[in-house]
C-alpha positions in Angstrom: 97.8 116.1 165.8 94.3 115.9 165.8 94.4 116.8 161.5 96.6 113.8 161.5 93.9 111.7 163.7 90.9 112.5 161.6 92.7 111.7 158.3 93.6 108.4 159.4 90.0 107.8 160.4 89.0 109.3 157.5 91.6 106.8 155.6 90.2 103.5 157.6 86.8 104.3 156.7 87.5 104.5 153.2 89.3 101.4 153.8 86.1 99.6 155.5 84.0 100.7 152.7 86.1 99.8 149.9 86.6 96.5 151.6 82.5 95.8 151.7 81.9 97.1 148.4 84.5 94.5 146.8 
């Protein structure tokens, strides 16, 4: 479970990021 929990906050940041840098 907690693999699964740091991919998805792993996933959001690169979300976030992508999100600022467009």
């Amino acid at each position: 479970m907690k693999a699964g929990v740091q991919l998805l906050s792993a996933f959001c940041i690169v979300l976030f990021c992508l999100l600022v840098v467009l």
